[in-house]
Phi, psi and omega in degrees: 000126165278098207282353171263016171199038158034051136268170169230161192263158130336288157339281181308330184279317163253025156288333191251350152270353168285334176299291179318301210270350138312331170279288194327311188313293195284356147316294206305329162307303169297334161320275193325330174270359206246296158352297199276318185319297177316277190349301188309293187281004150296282164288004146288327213277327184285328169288299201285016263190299183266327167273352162257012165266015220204027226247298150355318199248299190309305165318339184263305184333295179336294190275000160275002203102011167262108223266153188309312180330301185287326169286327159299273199324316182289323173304323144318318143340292199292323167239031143316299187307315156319257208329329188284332175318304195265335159263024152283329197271338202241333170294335229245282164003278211291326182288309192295314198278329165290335182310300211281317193278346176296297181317346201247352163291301176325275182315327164246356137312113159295134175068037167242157200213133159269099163279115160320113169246150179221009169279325173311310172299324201279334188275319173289323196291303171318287191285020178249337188257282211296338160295351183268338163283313214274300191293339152308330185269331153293295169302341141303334156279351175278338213271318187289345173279351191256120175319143201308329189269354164266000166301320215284337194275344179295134171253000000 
């Protein structure tokens, strides 16, 4: 801004929206990041949440003959499978709804451009898939040391 002839440049208009949108980014990182932390810890709390409900039905699972082995696996199965679930669902979701409120910010911003991103998804998903390993498979060795019949007696 030219305070001796009260006007504004280009320049200038777009220097303080690269500025706004540099604070927007980094709230929404941040948003985003207090989001995938809840998420993370969410879904640890719904597997070890179903496998100490489940501590029972697995001792009988057991004592008929289904070997640990097998039972890790499945339990790994299961939140591969949450996961994969959920992030096709959250992908597909997530694409459509920023595509519509980005597009409807592009009409009242000037000099906003709606951009795809697919790094944020392509960087969460490893760790949303190793955690969907490492945590079944650590409450399963905590859970799995107590011998079959004294699981069967816990009610």
């Amino acid at each position: 801004q030219h305070a001796e002839m009260g006007y504004l440049t280009k320049e200038v208009l777009q220097k303080e929206f690269r500025n706004m949108m540099n604070v927007v980014a980094t709230i929404g990182i941040a948003l985003s990041g207090v989001i995938a932390l809840i998420g993370i810890l969410n879904f640890i709390n719904a597997i070890l949440t179903q496998i100490i409900s489940r501590k029972r039905e697995f001792a009988m699972l057991q004592s008929i003959g289904m070997t640990g082995s097998q039972l890790r696996k499945t339990l790994i199965f299961e939140g591969v499978s949450y996961i994969a679930a959920s992030g096709a669902v959250s992908f597909v979701l997530g694409s459509v709804l920023s595509w519509i409120i980005l597009k409807a910010m592009n009409n009242m911003i000037l000099f906003f451009e709606y951009r795809f991103q697919i790094l944020p998804f392509v960087i969460i998903m490893p760790v949303l898939v190793c955690s969907s390993v490492l945590v079944p498979v650590l409450a399963w060795r905590r859970i799995g040391k107590r011998s079959i019949v004294e699981r069967l007696r816990d009610s």
